[in-house]
N, C-alpha and C positions, 0 to 999 in steps of 0.2 A: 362475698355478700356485701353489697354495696353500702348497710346501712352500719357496718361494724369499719368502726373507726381504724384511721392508720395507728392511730398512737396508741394503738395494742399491742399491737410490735411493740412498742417502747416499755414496758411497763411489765411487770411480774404476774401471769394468769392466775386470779384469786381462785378458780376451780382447779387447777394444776396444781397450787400448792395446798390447797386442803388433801389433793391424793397422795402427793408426793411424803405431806405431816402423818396418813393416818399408818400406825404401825401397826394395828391389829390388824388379822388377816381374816376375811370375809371367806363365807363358803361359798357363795355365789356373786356374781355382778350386781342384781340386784340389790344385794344387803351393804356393798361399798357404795353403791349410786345415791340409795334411801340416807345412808350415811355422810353423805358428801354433802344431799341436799339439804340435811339438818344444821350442819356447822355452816353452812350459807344465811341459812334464815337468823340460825345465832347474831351472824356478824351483821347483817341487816338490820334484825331489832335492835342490838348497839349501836349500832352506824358505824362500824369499823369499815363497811363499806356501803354502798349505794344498791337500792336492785337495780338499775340499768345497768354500775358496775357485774353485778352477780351474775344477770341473765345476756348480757356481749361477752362477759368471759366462757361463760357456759357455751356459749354456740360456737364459738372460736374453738374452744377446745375440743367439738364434735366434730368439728371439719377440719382439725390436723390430723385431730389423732386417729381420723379411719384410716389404716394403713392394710389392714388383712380383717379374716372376719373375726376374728373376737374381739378386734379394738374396733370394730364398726359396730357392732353388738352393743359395744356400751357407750360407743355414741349415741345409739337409737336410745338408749338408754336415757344417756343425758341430757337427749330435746326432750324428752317426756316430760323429766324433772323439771327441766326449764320451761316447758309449760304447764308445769303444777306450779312454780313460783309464780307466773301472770297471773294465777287463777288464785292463788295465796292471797296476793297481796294486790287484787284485780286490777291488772294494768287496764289501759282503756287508750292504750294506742294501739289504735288499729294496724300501722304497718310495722312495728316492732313484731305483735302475734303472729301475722301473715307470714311474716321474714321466716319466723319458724317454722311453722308450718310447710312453707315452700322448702326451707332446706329438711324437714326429713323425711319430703319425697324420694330424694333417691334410695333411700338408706331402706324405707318400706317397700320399694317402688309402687306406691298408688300412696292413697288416701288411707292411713292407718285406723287401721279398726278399731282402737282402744281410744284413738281420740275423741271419739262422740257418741259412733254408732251404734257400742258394743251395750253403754250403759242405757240408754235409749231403748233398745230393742228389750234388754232385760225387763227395763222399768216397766214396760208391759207383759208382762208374765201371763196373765191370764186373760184369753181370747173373751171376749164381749165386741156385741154391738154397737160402732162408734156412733159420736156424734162429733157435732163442733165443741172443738174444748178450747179455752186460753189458755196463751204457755206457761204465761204465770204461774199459774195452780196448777197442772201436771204434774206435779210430786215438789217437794221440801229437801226432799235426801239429797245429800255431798253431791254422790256422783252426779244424780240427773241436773242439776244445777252447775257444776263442770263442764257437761255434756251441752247444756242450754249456751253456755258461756263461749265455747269455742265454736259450736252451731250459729251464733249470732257474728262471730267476725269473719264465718267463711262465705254468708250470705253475700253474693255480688262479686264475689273473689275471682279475678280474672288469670288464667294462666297463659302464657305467652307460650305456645310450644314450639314457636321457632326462636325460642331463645337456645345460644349454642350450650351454656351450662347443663339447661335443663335436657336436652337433646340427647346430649354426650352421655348424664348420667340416666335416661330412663327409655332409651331408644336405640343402645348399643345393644349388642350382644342377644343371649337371651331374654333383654327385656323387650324389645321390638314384637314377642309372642304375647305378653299381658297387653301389650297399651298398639297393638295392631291398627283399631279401629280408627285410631287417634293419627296415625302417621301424618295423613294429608292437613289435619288441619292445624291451622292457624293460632287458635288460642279456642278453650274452652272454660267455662267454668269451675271451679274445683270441686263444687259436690259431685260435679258429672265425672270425677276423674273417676278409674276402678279401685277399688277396693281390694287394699294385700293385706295379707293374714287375718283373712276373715276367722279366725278360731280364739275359742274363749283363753286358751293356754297363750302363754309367752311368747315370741316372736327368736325361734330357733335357729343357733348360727346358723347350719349346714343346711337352711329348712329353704328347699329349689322354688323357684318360682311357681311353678304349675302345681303349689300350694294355696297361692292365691285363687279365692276363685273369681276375678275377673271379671266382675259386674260393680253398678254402681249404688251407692248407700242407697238409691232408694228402689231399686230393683230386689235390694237382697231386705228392704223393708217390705216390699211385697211378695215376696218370694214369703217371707216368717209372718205374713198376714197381720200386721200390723199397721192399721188404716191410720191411729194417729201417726206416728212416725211420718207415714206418708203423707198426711196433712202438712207435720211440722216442715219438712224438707220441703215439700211444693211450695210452702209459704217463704223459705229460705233461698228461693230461685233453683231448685232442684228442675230439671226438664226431665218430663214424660214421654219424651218423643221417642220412636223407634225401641228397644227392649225390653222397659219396663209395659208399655202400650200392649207390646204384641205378647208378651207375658199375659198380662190379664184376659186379652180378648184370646190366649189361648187355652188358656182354665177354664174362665167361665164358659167358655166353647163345647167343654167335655163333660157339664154337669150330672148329663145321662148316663155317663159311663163311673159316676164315683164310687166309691166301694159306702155301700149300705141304702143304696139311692137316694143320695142326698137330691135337694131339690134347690130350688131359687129362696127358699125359706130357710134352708138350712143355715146356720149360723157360723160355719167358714165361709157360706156362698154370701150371704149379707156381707161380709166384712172385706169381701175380695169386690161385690158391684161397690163397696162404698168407696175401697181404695180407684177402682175406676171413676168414679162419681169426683172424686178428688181432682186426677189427672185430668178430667176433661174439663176444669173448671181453668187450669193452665193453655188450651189449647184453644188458640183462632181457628185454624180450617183442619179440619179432618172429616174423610169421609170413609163410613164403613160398608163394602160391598160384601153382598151372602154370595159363597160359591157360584151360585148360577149367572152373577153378573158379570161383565166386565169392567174393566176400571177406567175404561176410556183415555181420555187426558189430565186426569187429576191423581197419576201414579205417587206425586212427589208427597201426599195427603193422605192417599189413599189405604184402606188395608182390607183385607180378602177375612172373613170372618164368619165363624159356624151361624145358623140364622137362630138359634137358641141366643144367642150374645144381642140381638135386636130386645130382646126384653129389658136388657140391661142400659139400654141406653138413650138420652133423648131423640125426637126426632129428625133433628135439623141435622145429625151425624149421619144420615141415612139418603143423603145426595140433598138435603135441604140447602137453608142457610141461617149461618149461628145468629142467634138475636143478636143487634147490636149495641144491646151493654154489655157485653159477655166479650164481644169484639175489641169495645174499644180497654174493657176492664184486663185483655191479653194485649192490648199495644201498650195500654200506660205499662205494667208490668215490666214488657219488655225494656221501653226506653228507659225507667228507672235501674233493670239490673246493668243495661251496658253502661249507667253513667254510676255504678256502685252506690244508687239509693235506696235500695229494695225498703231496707226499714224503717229509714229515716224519713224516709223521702213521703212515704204515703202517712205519714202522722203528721209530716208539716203540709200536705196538701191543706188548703183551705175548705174543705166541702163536709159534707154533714158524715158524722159520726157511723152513719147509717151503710154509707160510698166508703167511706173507709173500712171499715168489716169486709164488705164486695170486694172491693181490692187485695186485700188480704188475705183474700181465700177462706174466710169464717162462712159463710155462707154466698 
């Protein structure tokens, strides 16, 4: 990793030697790891070391010492840590986080679920009818404020997937079956990457790929019908294109067929047009044909869709065309995530408070 100094090498790993010191024997990984990252913070609040020292030796030490799976176990282990120390002591360099994050792609292979989404998706427990919310106020508690923290440095986060590192470790072997879709391209986003170990439990040495299940944060946010979430992540440069899209307009496609006849009123079916209602506030050109049409030449846009799903959707999606603030409110979008401005960027825009909401996706 390019941003972890030579003179590492040179120098005694402060996370090596707190494991090498601790003589009491743990019953699990987790209880040496929680334990490691205690006598860190110790030596921190004293200044017997630095956190930039803490968290370069932490990540050093996750990428020696994966040799077999239980010493890569408790490397996954100890990026976590180290990114509970960012969130400790809230670092605010962005490409220090990122660096992390990127390295324990391969160890998850995707987007780890404990890092944002898991807490995210809990925080909403109980299904209602959304609205626009600010993220601010979204809840108080540790986690979702964690969850908020590392969700804000992934926003714009570009991944290079013709990088040979990344390649090597997430496009060998059996992982070429999770990140298939991905092969041909170029670089992607990181919320778009898929999602490994989507489950509320631990992340299991022996535990096979085709455990993950293979969608991205905000697919498996509308998959658990949870429209903020999908607010949040759209607003964080999440793309609705292809999956998560054809997800929706495949549900609300079968309203008729629910178990108890739920209706367009029903309150999963609110919550699922709203998570559409969302996506389509990200998307320039889409057009929606019912069965009996064809798609002509607009196939790269286009999607084939039950004619129950026309209730759900404005008209311009319907072989129209999208108004044009809605156009140009999806190109600023764009040009700010590929130059990594998404949040910055539309708060220092100069225009009224009003444009900035729009932008945003709040309304």
């Amino acid at each position: 990793m390019q941003r972890i100094s030579a003179y590492l090498k040179l120098r005694k790993n402060v996370f090596e030697g707190l494991r090498r010191q601790t003589k009491v024997k743990f019953g699990s990984c987790e209880e040496l790891c929680e334990h490691i990252g205690d006598g860190l913070c110790d030596m921190i609040d004293n200044g017997t070391v630095t956190l930039q020292q803490a968290i370069e030796d932490s990540i050093q030490f996750s990428i020696v010492n994966a040799k077999d799976s239980e010493s890569r176990y408790f490397s996954w282990l100890t990026l976590h840590m180290t990114l509970g120390l960012c969130f400790k002591y809230r670092v605010d360099d962005k490409g220090l986080v990122r660096d992390i994050l990127v390295t324990l792609l391969p160890f998850s292979h995707g987007v780890d679920y404990g890092i944002y989404l898991r807490d995210l998706l809990e925080g909403f427990r109980q299904p209602s009818v959304s609205s626009v919310i600010n993220l601010s106020q979204t809840s108080t508690s540790l986690s979702m404020d964690k969850s908020m923290y590392f969700l804000k440095y992934s926003a714009g986060m570009s991944i290079n997937l013709r990088d040979e590192q990344i390649r090597k470790s997430l496009f060998d072997g059996t992982g070429r079956a999770v990140w298939a879709e991905l092969l041909d391209r170029e670089k992607c986003q990181f919320l778009d990457l898929p999602i490994a170990h989507a489950h509320l439990q631990p992340m299991m040495i022996h535990q096979p790929l085709t455990a993950s299940l293979q969608v991205s944060s905000l697919l498996l946010a509308i998959m658990n019908i949870k429209p903020e979430v999908v607010l949040m992540l759209l607003r964080h440069g999440a793309s609705a294109e292809g999956p998560p899209l054809r997800y929706l307009l495949r549900t609300l496609g079968t309203i008729n067929i629910f178990p108890g006849g739920a209706t367009k009123y029903s309150a999963p079916i609110v919550m699922l047009a709203d998570c559409l209602n969302y996506c389509l506030r990200t998307l320039c050109y889409v057009h929606f044909k019912t069965e009996m049409e064809t798609i002509g030449n607009k196939a790269a846009h286009a999607y084939y869709v039950k004619s129950d799903v026309c209730n759900f959707v404005p008209k311009w999606t319907m072989g129209g065309v999208a108004p044009l603030k809605h156009m140009a409110r999806c190109w600023i979008r764009l040009r700010l995530i590929e130059n990594d401005q998404l949040q910055d960027g539309i708060e220092n825009l100069e225009i009224p408070s009003t444009l900035q909401k729009y932008l945003d996706l709040q309304c």
